[in-house]
N, C-alpha and C positions, 0 to 999 in steps of 0.2 A: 879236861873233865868230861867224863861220857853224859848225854846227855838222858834224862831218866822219865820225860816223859812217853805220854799212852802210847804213839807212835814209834819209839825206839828202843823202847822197852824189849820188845820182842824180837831185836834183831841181836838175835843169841849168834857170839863168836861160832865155826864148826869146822870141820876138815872135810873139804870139797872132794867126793871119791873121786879117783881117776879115769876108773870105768864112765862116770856121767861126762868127766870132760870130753873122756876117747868119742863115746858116742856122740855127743853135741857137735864135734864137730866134722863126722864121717854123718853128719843128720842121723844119725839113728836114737837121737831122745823121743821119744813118748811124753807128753806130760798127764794124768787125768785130773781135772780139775773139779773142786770142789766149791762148797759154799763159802767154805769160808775166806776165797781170794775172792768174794764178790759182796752182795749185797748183807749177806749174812754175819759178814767180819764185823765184831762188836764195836767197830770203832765207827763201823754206819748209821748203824739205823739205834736207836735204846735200847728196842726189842729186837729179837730175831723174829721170822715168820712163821716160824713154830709158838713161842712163844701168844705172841698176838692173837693166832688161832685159838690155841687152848685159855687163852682170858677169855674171848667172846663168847665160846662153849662152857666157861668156868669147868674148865677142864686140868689148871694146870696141876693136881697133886695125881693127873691120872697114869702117870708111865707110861705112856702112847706110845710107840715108835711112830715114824714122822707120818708114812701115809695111813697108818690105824686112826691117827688124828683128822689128817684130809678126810679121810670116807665118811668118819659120825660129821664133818663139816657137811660133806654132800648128801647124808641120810636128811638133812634139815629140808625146808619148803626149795625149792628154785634152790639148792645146795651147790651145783655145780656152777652154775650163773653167781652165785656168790663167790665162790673159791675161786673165779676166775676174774671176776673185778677187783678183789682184794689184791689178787699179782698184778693185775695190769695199776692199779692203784700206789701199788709201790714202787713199781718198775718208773711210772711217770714223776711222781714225789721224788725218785731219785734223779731224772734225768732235768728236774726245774731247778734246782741247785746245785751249782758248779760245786761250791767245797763238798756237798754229800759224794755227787757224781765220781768225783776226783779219788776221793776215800776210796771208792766201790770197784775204781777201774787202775789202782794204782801198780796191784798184779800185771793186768793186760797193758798198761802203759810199758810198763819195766819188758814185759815181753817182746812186744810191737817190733824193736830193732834186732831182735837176736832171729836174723834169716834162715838160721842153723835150723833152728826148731820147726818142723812144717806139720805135724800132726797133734792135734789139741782133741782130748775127751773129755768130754764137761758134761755134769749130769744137774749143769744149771742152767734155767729156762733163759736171762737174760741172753742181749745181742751185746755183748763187749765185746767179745771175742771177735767178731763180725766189724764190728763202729771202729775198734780201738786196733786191731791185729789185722787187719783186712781181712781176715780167713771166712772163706767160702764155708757156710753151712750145711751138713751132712745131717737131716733128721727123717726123711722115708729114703725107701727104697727106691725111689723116682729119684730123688739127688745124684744120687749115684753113679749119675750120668755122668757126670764133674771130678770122678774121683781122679783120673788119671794128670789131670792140668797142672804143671807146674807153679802150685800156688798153696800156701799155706789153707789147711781145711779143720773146724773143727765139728769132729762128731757128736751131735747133740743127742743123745742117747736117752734122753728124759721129754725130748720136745724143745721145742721155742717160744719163747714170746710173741713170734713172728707168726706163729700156726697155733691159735688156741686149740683148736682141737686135737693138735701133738704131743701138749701137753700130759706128761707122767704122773699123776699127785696120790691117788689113791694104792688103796690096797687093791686093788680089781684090776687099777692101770698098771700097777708094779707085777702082776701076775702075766699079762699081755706082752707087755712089753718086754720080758726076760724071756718067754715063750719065744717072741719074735726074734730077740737077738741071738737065743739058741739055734733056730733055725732059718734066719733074714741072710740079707747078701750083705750086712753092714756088720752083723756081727760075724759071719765069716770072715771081715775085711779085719775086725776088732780083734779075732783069734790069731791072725796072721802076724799082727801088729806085736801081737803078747808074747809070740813065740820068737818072733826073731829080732827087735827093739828094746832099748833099755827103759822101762817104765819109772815112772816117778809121779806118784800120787800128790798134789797139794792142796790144802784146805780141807781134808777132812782131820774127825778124831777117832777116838777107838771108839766110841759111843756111835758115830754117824753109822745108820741104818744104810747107807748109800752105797760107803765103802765095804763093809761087811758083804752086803749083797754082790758088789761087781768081783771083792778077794773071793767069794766062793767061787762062784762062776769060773775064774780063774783055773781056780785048782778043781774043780770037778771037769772043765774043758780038755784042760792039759794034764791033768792026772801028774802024769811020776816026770814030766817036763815044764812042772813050773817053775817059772824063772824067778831071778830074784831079784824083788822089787825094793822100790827109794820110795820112804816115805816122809817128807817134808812138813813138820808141823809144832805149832807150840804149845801142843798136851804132851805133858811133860810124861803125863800114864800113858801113852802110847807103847812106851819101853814093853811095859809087863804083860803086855797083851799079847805078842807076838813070839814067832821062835827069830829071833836072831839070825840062825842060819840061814832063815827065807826071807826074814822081811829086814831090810837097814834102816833105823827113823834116826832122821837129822833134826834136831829141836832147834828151828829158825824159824824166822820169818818169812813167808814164802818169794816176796819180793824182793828182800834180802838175798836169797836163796840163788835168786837169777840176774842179783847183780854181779855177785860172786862170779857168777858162769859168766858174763859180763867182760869182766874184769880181765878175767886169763885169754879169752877171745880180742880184747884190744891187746892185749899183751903179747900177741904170736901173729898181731894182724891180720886176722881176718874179717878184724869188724870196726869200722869209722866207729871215735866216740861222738856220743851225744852231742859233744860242745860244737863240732862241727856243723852240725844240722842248723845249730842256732846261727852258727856263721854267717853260713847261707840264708836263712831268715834275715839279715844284719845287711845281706847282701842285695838280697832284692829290693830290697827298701829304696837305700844309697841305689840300687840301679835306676830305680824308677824315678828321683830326685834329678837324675843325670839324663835323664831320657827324655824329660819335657825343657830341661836345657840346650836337649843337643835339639830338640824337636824347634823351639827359637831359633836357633841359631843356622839351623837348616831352611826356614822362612827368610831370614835376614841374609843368606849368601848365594842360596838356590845352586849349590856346588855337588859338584858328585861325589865328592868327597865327605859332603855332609851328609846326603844320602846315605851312604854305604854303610858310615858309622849309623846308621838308625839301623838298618837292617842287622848288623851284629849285634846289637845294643836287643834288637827281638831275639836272636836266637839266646844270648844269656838268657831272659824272661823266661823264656821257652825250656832251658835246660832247669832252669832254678823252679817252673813249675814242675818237671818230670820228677826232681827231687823229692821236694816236698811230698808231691801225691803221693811216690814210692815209699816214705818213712814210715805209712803204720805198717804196711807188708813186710820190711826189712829189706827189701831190694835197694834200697839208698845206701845203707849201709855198710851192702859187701862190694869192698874194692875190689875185689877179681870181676864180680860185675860191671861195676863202673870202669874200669881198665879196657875189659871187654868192647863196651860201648865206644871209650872214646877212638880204640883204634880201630875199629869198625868205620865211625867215622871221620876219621884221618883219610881212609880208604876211597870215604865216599866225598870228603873234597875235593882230595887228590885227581879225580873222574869230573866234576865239576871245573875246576879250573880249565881242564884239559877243554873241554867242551865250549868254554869261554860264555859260562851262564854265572858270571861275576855276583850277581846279588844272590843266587842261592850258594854259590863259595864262600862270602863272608857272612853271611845266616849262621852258614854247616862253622865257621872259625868262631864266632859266638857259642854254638851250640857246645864246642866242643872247650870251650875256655870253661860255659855254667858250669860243666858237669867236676868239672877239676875243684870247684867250691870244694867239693865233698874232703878236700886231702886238706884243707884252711881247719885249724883249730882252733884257731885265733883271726880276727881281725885283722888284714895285716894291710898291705897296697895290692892293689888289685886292679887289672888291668878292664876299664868298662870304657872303654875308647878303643877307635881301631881305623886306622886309614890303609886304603887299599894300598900296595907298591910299598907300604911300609911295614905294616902289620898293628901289635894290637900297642897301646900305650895307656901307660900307669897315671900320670900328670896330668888334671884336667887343662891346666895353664899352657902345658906343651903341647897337649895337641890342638888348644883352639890357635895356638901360634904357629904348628905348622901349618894349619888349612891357610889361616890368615895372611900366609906367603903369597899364595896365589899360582902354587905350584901345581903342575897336573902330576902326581906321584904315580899314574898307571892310566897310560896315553887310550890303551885301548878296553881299559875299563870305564872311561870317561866317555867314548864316544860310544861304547856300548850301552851306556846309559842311558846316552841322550837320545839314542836311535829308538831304544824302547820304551823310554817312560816320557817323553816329552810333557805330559799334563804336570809333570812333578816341576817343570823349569818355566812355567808360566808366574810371572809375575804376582796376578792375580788368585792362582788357583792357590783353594785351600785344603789341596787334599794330602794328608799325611802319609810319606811312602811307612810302608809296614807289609811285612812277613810275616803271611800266617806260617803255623804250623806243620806245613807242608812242605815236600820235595817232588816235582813232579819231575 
């Protein structure tokens, strides 16, 4: 039974063109993003902030387009001081309640993992984009600096939240700011984008003043090489508005939209599902459960062997945080990345043993077990033990009973040990061996 509430409603079945796939995954999607994958989508806020405005002006029977509204907002006393506590007002009202927050960012959540996608044009002042996608902000000309970095960016082409004074809202600021992108180095970056990337609009309607204004531009920019753009939305009038032969509109749900894309990128492997990531969450936990066991147990035998398991026992912690922090960029996600890494360092233990610096060898054999979490779909056994001469072990049982043999399993990792850590084999001391983050 399909489920029919406000949420699901709008995730209208559609046929995924093959052009968005080809491009998604050669990076060349575009997406420009609107209001209504953000605070605007009616499932957030009551009102929208159009709305809200033209109630305090009793303005709403006036047909305003959005910044005609802003500007009679800012013609009032202290107008602009107003218009800009109202947004930072909302923006915080959304950021104090998880379930609002959740609503607002469910777009940019759904995006977050899909690494394919590196260029975001958003003509909304919020930071999700930023919080939720990691992408690096583009709103002057001074940013600019940043374009070249291998890292998801999105172009704020209206301002931020983050720079009141970047802020777009008026008629006077919408004049300035198309002025500037006519002839800025963001919007030559913007023209470059348009001409040789597969665009895909989401969150606007045929009504939104936003889109109308960035589709001209378009076609007055590009003239007789405008390309043809994807438009994602659930105005069902969008159809009638457009020629067909330029513009495609998909009537979904925008997040919906990119689960779809989602979907066929797990499907050809290029993208760790979701449940993975959770694994890994599942894993750190159970790691750190086992780490102040193994951390006992290394007080009560003062063994090298107990040792060494602590320092691998760090490097999982260590790979399972590189995880984590990578998952709102999408770098977690792509296995050719993560592939990349671990036999990088494979490399760099292989060089490590060789040199016989035995605790940063089993760090680098931890670090390089974390990062495997990511291929885990499921919960499965899991290797968070590891004795030197032996390697790593699944069994908590088994390997406190091979230590508890009293075996030296790697004669000159033993004495390597004692030669340099001797504070760790003092009866008395209580200092915990651990491995930073480092390889020197």
């Amino acid at each position: 039974m399909n489920c029919e509430c406000a949420y699901c409603q709008n995730k209208l079945p559609f046929e995924m063109p093959q052009e968005i796939l080809e491009a998604t995954i050669k990076g060349k999607l575009v997406l420009f993003a609107g209001a209504g994958i953000s605070t605007e989508n009616p499932l957030v806020f009551p009102n929208t902030f159009y709305q809200e405005i033209a109630s305090d002006l009793n303005l709403e029977n006036a047909n305003l387009d959005f910044p005609e509204l802003m500007s009679k907002l800012c013609q009032q006393k202290n107008g602009r001081k107003l218009l800009l506590e109202k947004i930072f007002t909302r923006f915080k009202y959304c950021d104090r309640f998880q379930e609002i927050y959740r609503k607002a960012t469910n777009f940019h959540s759904e995006l977050s993992s899909i690494w394919h996608i590196k260029d975001v044009v958003t003509t909304n002042w919020d930071d999700f984009f930023e919080k939720e996608c990691d992408a690096i902000p583009m709103v002057t000309a001074e940013d600019f600096a940043f374009y070249d970095l291998p890292h998801r960016k999105v172009f704020k082409i209206h301002g931020s939240i983050s720079n009141y004074g970047s802020i777009v809202a008026t008629t006077e600021d919408y004049k300035t700011c198309y002025k500037n992108l006519n002839k800025g180095v963001i919007g030559s970056y913007l023209k470059i984008l348009l001409a040789t990337k597969v665009i895909v609009f989401i969150g606007y309607s045929f009504r939104d003043f936003d889109f109308n204004k960035i589709y001209n531009l378009i076609k007055k920019e590009l003239k007789n090489i405008v390309p043809h753009i994807y438009v994602v939305t659930i105005d069902q009038g969008f159809s009638s508005t457009v020629d067909s032969t330029k513009v495609t509109v998909i009537n979904t749900d925008g997040a919906f939209f990119l689960t779809a894309i989602r979907s066929h990128l797990e499907g050809n492997g290029s993208l760790f599902p979701k449940q993975n990531m959770r694994t890994v969450w599942s894993f750190m936990n159970t790691r750190q459960n086992y780490h102040q066991t193994s951390i006992d147990y290394f007080f009560s035998k003062r063994s090298t062997g107990a040792m060494y398991n602590l320092y691998y026992q760090d490097g999982l912690r260590h790979a399972f945080d590189y995880l984590v922090h990578n998952a709102s960029s999408g770098l977690s996600y792509n296995p050719f990345h993560i592939n990349s890494s671990i036999e990088a360092y494979k490399e760099l233990g292989s060089r490590l043993l060789k040199e016989k610096r035995y605790e940063d060898y089993v760090y680098v054999e931890g670090y390089i077990v974390g990062l495997h979490a990511m291929f885990y779909k499921e919960i499965a056994e899991f290797p968070f033990f590891y004795i030197l001469g032996i390697g790593t072990v699944e069994k908590e049982d088994e390997f406190y009973d091979l230590l508890n043999n009293d075996i030296i399993y790697h004669k000159a990792g033993d004495k390597n040990a004692r030669k340099k850590f001797p504070p760790h084999f003092d009866p008395d001391s209580k200092l915990v061996p651990h491995h930073e983050p480092f390889i020197g």
